[in-house]
C-alpha positions in Angstrom: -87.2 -36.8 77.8 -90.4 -36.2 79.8 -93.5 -34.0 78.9 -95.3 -32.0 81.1 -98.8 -31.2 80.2 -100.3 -28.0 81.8 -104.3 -26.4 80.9 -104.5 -22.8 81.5 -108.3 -21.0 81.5 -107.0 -18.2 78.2 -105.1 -18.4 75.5 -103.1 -15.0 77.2 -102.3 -17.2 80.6 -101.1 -20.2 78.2 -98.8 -17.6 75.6 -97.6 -15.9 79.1 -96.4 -19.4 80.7 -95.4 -20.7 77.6 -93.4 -17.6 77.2 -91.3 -18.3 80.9 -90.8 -21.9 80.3 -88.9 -21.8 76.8 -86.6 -19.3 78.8 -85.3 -21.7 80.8 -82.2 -23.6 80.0 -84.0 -27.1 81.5 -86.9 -27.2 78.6 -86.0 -28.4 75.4 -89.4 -27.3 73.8 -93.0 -25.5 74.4 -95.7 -26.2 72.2 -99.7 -24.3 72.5 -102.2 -26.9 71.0 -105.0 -25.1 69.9 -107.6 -24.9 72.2 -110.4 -27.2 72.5 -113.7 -27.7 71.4 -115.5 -25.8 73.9 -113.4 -22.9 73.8 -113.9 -22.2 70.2 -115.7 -19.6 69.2 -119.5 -19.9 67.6 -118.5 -18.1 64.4 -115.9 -20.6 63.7 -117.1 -21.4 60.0 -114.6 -24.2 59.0 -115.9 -27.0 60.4 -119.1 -28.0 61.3 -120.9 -28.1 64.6 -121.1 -31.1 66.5 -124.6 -32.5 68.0 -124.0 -31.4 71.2 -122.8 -27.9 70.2 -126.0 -27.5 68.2 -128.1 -28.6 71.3 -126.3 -25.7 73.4 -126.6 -23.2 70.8 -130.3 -24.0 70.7 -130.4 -23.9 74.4 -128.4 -20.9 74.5 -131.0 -19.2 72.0 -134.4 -20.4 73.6 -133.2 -19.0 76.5 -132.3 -15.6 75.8 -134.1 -12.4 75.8 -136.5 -11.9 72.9 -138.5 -9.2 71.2 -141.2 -9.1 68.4 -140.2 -6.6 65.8 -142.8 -3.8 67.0 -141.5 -3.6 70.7 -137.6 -4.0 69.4 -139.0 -0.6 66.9 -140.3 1.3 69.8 -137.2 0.2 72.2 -135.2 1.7 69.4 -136.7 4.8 68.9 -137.0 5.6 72.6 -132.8 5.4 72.6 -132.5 7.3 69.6 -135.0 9.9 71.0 -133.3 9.6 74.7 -129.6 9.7 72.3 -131.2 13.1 70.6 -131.5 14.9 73.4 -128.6 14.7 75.2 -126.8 16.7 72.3 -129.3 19.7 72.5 
């Protein structure tokens, strides 16, 4: 018996190959592993992060847009003004 291991770039590509290869009368068996670290998803609660996840995450956070509360109030009112009027 020989393995063949392939890495596909989604989960859909991987299901959709996987699919084609256990068609065929040469492959004894297709197995998805789940996919790795980096491809998970932050919100994944059951287990914890690792030290370089938490360093990304606070990378990822320092450098994203930010507002004090006052200019995210009056952003928020202009679209629900700007919202308003278009039903009139």
């Amino acid at each position: 018996m020989h393995t063949l291991l392939l890495k596909t770039k989604t989960a859909a590509d991987a299901k959709l190959l996987a699919e084609f290869l256990s068609k065929m009368k040469t492959v004894e068996s297709v197995t998805i592993d789940p996919p790795e670290y980096d491809e998970i998803k932050w919100s994944n609660t059951m287990r914890a992060l690792s030290d370089k996840e938490h360093e990304k995450l606070i990378k990822e956070s320092e450098e994203s847009v930010s507002m004090v509360a006052e200019d995210a109030e009056a952003y928020s009112a202009g679209l629900i003004k700007k919202w308003s009027g278009k039903k009139k």
